[in-house]
N, C-alpha and C positions, 0 to 999 in steps of 0.2 A: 504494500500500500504506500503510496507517496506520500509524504510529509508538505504541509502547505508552510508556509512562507514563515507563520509567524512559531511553528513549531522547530524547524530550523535555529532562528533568529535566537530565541531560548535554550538551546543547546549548544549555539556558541558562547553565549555571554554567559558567567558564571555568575549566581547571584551573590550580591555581594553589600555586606553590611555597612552605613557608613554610619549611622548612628544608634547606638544601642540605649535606650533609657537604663537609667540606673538611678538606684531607691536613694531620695532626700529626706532631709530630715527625720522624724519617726517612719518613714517607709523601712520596710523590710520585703528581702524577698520569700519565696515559700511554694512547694507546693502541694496540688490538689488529692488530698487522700481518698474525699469519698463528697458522693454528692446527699445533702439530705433533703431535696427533694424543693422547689418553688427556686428562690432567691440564693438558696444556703447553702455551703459545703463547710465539710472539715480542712483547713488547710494547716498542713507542718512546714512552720515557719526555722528558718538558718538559724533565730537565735534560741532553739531547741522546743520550744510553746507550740502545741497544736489550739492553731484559734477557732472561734467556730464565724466562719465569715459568710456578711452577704453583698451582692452588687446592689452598688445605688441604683436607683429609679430613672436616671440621665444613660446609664451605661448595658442596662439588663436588656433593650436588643442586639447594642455591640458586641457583647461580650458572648461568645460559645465556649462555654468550658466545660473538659473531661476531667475524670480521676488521671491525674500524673501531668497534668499541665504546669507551666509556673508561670506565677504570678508575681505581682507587685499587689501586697497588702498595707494598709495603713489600719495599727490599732487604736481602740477608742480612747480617748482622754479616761474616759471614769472606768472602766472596764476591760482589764490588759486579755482576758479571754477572747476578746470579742474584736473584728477587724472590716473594714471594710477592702474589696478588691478593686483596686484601681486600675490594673493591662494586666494583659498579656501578652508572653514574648511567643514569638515566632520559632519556627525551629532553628531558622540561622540564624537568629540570635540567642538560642539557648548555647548551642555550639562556642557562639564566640564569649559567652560567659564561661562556658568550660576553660577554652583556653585561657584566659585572661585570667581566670580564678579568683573569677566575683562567685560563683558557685558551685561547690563541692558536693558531693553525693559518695554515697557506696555503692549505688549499684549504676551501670553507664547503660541505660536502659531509653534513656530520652532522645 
């Protein structure tokens, strides 16, 4: 089967990252353990806290998220269990977190 023009085009050019967000202030990164169901997931956060977070109301049809994604979480002022989810990364930006060693795992599964 022939390859059309723009499938081509994307097989030469490698994609490639030029900007990766990376967590300010109280932001932490984290990720998705488990969905619980509406708005909510269990998310394990880097600075060891499994939070229980949900997407604001601005973001809940941007955002698709699976168990084993990462995320950028912000936790609450009054409530350190609790987080809301602000992005998430892409695969070639999880990657380029790996190498850079903004984030470490045990298992290299992502």
């Amino acid at each position: 089967m022939a390859k059309s023009a723009k499938q081509l085009e994307k097989e030469r050019v490698p994609q490639q990252v030029f900007r990766v967000k990376l967590p300010k202030g109280r932001e932490i990164i984290g990720i998705i353990e488990q969905r619980l169901g509406g708005n909510k997931m269990m998310v394990n956060c880097t600075d060891g806290k499994s939070r229980n977070s949900r997407v604001p109301g601005r973001l809940r049809r941007a955002l698709w998220l699976r168990p084993n994604d990462i995320v950028i979480v912000e936790p609450w002022e009054l409530d350190d269990t609790k987080a809301d989810v602000l992005f998430k990364y892409r695969p070639n930006q999880v990657k380029w977190l790996k190498k850079n060693k903004h984030l470490e795992t045990e298992n290299e599964e992502f």
